[in-house]
C-alpha positions as CSV (number, residue, x, y, z in Angstrom):
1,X,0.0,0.0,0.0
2,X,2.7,2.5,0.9
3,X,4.5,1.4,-2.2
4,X,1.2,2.0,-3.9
5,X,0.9,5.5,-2.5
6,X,4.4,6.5,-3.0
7,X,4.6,5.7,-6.6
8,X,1.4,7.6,-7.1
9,X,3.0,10.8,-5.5
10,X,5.7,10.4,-7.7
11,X,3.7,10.2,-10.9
12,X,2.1,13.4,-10.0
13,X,4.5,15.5,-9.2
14,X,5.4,16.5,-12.3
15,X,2.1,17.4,-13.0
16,X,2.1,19.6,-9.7
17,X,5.1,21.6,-10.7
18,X,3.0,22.0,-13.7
19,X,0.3,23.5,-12.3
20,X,2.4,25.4,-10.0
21,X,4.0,26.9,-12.6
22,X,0.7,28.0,-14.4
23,X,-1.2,29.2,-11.6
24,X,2.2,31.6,-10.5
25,X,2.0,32.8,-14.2
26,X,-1.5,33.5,-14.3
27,X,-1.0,35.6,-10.8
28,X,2.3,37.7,-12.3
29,X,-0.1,38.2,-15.3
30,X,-3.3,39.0,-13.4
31,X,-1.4,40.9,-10.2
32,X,1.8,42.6,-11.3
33,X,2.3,45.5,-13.4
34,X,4.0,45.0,-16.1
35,X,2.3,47.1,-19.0
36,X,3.1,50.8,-19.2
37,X,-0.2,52.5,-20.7
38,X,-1.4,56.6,-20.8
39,X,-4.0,58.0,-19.1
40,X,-5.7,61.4,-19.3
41,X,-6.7,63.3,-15.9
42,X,-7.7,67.3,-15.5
43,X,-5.1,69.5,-13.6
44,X,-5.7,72.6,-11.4
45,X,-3.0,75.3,-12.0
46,X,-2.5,79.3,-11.2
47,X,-2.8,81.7,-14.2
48,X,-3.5,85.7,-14.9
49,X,-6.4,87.0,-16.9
50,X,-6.9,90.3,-17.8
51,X,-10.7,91.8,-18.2
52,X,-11.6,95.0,-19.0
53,X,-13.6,97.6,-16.4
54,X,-15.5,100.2,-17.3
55,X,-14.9,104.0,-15.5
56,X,-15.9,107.4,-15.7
57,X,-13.1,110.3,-16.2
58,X,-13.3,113.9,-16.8
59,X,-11.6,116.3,-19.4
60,X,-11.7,119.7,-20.7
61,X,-13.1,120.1,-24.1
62,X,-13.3,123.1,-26.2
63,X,-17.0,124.4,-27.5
64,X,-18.1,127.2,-29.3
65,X,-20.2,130.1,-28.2
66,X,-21.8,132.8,-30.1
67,X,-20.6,136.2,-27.7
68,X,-22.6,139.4,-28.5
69,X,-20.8,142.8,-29.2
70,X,-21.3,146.4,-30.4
71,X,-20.4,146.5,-34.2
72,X,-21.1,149.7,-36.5
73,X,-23.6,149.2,-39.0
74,X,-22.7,152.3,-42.2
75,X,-25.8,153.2,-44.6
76,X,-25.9,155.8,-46.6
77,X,-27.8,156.3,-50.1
78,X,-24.8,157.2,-52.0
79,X,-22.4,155.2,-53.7
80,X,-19.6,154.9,-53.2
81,X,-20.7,155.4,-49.4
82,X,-18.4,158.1,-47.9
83,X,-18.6,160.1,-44.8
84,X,-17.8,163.7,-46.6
85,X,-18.5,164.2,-50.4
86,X,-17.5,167.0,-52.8
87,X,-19.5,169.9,-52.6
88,X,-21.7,170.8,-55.1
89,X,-20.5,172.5,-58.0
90,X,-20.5,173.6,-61.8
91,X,-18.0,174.2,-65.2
92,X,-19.5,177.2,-66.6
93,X,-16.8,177.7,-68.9
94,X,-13.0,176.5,-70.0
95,X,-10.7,177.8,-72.4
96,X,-7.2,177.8,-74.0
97,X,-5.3,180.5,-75.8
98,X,-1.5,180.8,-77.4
99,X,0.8,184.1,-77.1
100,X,1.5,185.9,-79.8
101,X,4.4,184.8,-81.2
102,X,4.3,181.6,-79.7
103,X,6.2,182.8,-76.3
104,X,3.7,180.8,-74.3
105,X,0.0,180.1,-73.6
106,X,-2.7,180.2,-70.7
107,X,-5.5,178.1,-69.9
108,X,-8.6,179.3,-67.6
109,X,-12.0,177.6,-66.2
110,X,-15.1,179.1,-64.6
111,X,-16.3,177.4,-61.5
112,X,-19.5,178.1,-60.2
113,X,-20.2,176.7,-56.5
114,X,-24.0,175.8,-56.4
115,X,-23.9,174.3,-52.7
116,X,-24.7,176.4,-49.7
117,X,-21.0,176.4,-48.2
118,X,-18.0,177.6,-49.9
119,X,-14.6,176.4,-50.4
120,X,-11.1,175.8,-51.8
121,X,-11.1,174.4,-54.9
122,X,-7.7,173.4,-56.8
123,X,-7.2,172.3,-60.5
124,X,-4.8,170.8,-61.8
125,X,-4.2,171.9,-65.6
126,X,-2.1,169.0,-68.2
127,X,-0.8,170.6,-71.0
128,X,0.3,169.3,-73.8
129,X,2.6,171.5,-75.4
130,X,3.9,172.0,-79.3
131,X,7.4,171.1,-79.2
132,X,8.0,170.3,-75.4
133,X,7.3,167.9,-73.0
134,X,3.6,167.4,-71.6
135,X,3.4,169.6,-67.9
136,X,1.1,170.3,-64.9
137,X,0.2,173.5,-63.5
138,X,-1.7,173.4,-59.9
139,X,-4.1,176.1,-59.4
140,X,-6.7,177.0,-56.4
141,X,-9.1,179.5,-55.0
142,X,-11.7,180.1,-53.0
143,X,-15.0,180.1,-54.3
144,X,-18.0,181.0,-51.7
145,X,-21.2,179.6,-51.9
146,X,-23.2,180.7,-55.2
147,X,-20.1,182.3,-56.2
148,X,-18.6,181.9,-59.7
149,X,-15.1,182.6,-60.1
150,X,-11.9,181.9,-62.8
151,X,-9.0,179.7,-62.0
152,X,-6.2,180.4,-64.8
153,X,-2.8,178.8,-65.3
154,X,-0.2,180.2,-67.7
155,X,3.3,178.6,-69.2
156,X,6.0,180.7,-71.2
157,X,8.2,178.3,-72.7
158,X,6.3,176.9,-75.1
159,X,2.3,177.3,-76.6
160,X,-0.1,174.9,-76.8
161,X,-0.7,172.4,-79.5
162,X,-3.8,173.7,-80.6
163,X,-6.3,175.9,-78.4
164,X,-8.3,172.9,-76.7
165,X,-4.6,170.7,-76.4
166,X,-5.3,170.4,-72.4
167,X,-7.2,168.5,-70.0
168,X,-7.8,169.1,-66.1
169,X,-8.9,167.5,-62.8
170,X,-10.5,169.5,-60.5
171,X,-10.5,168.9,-56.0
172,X,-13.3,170.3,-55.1
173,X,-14.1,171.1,-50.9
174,X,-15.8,168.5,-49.0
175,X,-18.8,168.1,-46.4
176,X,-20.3,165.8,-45.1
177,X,-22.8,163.0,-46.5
178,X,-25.9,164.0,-45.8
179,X,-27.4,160.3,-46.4
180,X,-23.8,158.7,-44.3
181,X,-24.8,157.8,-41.0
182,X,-23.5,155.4,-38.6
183,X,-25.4,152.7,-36.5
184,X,-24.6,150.4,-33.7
185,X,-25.9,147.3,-34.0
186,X,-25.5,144.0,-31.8
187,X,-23.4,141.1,-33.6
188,X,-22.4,138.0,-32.9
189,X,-18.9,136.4,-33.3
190,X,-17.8,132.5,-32.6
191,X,-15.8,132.4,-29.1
192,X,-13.8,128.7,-27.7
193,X,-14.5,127.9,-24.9
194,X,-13.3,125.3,-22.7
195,X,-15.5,122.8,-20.4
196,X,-15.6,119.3,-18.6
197,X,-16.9,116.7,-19.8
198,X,-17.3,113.2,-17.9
199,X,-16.7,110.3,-20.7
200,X,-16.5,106.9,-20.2
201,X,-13.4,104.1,-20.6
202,X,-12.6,100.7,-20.2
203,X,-9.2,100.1,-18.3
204,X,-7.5,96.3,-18.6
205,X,-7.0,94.7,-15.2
206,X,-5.3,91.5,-14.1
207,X,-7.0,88.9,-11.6
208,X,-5.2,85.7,-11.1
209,X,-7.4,82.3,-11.5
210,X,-7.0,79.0,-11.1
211,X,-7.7,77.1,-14.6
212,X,-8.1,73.2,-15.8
213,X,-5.8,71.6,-18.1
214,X,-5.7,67.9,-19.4
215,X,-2.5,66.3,-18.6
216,X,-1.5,62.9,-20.0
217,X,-0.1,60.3,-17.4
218,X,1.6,57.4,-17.6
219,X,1.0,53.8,-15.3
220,X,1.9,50.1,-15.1
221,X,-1.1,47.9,-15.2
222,X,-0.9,44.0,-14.9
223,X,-1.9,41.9,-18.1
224,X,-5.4,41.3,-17.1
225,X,-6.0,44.6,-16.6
226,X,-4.7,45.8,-20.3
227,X,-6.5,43.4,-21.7
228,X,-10.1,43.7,-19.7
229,X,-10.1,47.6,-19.5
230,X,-7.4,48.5,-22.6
């Protein structure tokens, strides 16, 4: 019997180690890590934002006004529109004459002053002469109001070219515009001025926050593991 028994152990040992052998295998495999694999989790970490606020500031601006002032208005219902005119007056006659002999020559006007003042009046005679140059001879006198009088200029060098060879421009007393008159008025003129204003802004400020990021890991898992959940 103990013959029996032993010989039987010794046929199954084999088969033991066996089965020894295969069950440790299956526990490295099923228990120990021996698989590196990746895994994704979400990590916490510090960061600055920057946003934007909104706030109310003040500056000066310019504007524009209209400012009243005194301005002088002229009418009058003459033109051109003067403050003292020529007074009135008349050519009655003009006239030119040679010397004898051709010694010189003399040329005259009649003025009549038909306003109610008198006055100065001064003419200015141009010649033009036979074998000279063209001259001017300045003449004045008073004249009084209703008056008539003779204003005559005379050259001895040289005669006239003919009798009526001369022109003249006369400056006659002033008064004043009876029609000129002066007015103040109001006007209005643009003015800057300067003035607050409130406006509005938005100003960048930083804040620091704590943000999410998805970090890839790395483990060991056993074969069993890979293979149920990989």
């Amino acid at each position: 019997m103990w013959k029996k028994l032993k010989k039987l152990t010794k046929n199954w040992k084999p088969v033991a180690i066996g089965l020894g052998s295969a069950v440790l295998f299956l526990l490295i495999c099923s228990l120990v890590p021996i698989i590196r694999v990746s895994y994704v989790v979400e990590e916490m970490y510090p960061a600055t934002e920057t946003y934007y606020v909104r706030e109310t500031y003040t500056v000066q601006e310019p504007y524009t006004v209209m400012e009243p002032y005194t301005g002088i208005e002229i009418y009058c219902e003459e033109e051109p529109c003067q403050k003292y005119v020529p007074i009135d007056y008349s050519v009655t006659s003009e006239e030119g004459y040679n010397y004898p002999g051709g010694s010189g020559c003399s040329v005259e006007l009649y003025i009549k002053n038909t306003d109610v003042i008198g006055g100065t009046f001064t003419v200015e005679f141009h010649l033009t002469l036979l074998w000279e140059p063209p001259t001017t001879i300045a003449k004045s006198r008073y004249i009084a109001a209703g008056s008539t009088e003779r204003i005559v200029a005379s050259y001895e060098s040289a005669p006239l070219e003919t009798p009526h060879s001369f022109t003249y421009s006369i400056s006659a007393p002033t008064k004043a515009n009876p029609t000129y008159r002066e007015v103040e008025v109001t006007k209005y003129r643009p003015v800057i001025e300067y003035g607050e204003v409130t406006k509005e802004r938005y100003v960048p400020q930083e804040v620091s926050v704590l943000k999410t990021r998805t970090v890839i890991n790395y483990k060991r898992v056993s074969l069993l593991e890979y293979l149920i959940s990989y």
